[in-house]
C-alpha positions as CSV (number, residue, x, y, z in Angstrom):
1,X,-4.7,-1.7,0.1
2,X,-8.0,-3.1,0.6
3,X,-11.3,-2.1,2.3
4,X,-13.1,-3.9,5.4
5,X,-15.6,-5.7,2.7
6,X,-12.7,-6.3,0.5
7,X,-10.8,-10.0,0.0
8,X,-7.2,-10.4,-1.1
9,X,-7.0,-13.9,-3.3
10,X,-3.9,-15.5,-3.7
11,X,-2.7,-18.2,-5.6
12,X,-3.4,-20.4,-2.7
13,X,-6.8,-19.5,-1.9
14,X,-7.6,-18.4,-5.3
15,X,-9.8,-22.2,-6.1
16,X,-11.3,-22.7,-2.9
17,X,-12.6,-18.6,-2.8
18,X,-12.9,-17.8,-6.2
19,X,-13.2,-20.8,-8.2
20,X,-15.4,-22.9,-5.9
21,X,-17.4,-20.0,-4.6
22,X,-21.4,-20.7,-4.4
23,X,-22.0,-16.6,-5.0
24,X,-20.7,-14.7,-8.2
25,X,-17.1,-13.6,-7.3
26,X,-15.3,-10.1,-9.3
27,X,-11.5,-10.5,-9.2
28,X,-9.5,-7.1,-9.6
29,X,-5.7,-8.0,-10.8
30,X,-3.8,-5.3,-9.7
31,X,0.1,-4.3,-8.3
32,X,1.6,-1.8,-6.2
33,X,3.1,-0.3,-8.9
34,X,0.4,0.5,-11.2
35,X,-1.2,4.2,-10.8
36,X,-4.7,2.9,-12.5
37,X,-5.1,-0.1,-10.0
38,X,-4.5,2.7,-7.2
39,X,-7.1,4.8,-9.2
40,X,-9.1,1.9,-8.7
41,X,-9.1,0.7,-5.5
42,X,-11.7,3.0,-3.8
43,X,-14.5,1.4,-6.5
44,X,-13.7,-1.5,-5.9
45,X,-13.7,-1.3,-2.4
46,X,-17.0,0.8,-2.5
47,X,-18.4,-2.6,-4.9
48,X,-17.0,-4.7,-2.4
49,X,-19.1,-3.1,0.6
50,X,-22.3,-2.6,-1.0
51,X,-22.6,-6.1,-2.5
52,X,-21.3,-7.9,0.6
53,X,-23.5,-11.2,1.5
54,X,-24.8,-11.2,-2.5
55,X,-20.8,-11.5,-4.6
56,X,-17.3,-11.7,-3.2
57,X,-15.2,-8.8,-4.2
58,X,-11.6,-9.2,-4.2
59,X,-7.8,-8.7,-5.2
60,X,-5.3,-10.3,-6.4
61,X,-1.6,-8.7,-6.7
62,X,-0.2,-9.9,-10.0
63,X,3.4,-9.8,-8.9
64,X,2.6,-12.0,-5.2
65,X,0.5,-14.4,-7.4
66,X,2.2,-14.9,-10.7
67,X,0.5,-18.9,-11.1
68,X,-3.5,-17.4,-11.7
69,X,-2.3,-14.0,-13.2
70,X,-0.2,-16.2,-15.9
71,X,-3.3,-19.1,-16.2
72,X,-5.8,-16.2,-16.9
73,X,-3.0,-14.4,-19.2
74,X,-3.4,-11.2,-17.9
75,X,-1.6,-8.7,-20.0
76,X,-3.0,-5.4,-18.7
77,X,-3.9,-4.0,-15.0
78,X,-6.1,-3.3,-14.4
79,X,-8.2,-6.2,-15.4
80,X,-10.9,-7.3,-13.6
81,X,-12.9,-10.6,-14.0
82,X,-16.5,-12.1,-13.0
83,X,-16.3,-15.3,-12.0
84,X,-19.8,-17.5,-11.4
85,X,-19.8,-21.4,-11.2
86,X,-15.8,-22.1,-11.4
87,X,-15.9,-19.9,-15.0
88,X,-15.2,-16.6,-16.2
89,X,-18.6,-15.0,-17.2
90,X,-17.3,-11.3,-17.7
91,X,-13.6,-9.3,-18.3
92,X,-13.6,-5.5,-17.9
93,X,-9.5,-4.0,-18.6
94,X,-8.5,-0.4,-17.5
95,X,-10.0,1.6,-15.1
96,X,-14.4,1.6,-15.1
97,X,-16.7,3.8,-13.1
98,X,-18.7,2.1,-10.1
99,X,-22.1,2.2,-12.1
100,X,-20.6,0.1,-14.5
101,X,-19.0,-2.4,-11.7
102,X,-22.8,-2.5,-10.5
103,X,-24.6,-3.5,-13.5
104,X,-22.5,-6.5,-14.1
105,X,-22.9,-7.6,-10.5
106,X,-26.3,-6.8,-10.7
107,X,-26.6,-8.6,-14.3
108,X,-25.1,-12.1,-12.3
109,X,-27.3,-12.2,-9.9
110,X,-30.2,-11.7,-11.2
């Protein structure tokens, strides 16, 4: 469920490619399950594609990862979170249009 420009973090590659990454990273927690994450999933992978070599874009399914969905408390999907330097810089919950995805890449880059 992922586009070409798309990463799939896990909980054990979630530090070294999220956490440790030298480029501003936006994490979309999603599941299978949930109708908005689907809803989702073509922005993000649009996101993911247009700001490949500037930010990693990925996902991470809550219910295959349960250690960073629990350390991050995430309550609602979707909820997706801009990581820069090891920290969380921004949180967006629900579903968001790709204009809005945009500015806060753009915002973290800068």
């Amino acid at each position: 469920m992922a586009g070409s420009h798309t990463l799939e973090f896990s909980d054990q590659n979630f530090e070294q490619d999220v956490l440790n990454s030298p480029q501003p990273v936006l994490v979309d927690f999603w599941a299978t399950w949930c109708a908005p994450c689907r809803m989702m999933s073509p922005t993000v992978d649009a996101v993911a594609a247009e700001y490949a070599g500037r930010a990693k874009v990925g996902k991470l399914n809550v219910d295959d990862n349960i250690a960073v969905a629990g350390r991050y408390g995430i309550r609602s999907i979707p909820t997706l979170l801009l990581f820069k330097g090891g920290q969380i810089q921004e949180q967006l919950v629900g579903t968001v249009p790709k204009d809005t995805l945009s500015r806060l890449l753009d915002k973290h880059l800068a």
